[in-house]
N, C-alpha and C positions, 0 to 999 in steps of 0.2 A: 636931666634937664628937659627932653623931649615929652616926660608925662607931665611939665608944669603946664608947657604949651597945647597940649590937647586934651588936657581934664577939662571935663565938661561939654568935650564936643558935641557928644552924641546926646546932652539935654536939650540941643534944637534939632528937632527932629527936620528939619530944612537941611540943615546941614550934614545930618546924618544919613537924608536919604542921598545927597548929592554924592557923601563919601562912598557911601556905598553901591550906587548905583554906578559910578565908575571904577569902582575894584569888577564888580559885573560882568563888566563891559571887556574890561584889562583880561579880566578870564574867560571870556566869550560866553557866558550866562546871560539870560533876559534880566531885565531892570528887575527890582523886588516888586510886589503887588503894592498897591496904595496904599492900605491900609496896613501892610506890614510894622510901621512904625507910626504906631499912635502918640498924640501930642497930649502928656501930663504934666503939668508941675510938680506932680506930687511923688516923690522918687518912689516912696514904701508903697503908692496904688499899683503903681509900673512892677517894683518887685514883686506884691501879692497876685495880680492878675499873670506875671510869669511862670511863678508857682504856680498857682491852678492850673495851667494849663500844659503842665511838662510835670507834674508829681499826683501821685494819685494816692491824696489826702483821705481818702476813706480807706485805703493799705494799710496808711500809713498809722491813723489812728488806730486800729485794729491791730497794729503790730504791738504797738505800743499799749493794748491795753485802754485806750480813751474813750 
């Protein structure tokens, strides 16, 4: 019942930084950077630019032969 109510939370990133910026806090860490959480519509750009940036797609190709 709890994931009806917070699906989607984190698709406003307003919201998201607030969440997070006091779990931060809760755990004695600085707020996240500004730009930490960029504002997309678009879920699949949010997941590709993830990707890129945590996978290293030329390994990856090459492993595979591509």
């Amino acid at each position: 019942i709890l994931g009806t109510y917070v699906h989607g939370l984190f698709d406003e990133p307003t919201a998201a930084r607030a969440l997070l910026d006091h779990l931060c806090a809760v755990c004695g860490r600085p707020p996240l950077a500004r730009d930490a959480i960029a504002a997309s519509s678009d879920p699949y750009a949010r997941l590709a630019a993830h990707v890129r940036a945590h996978v290293d797609v030329r390994a990856l190709r090459q492993a595979i032969g591509a």
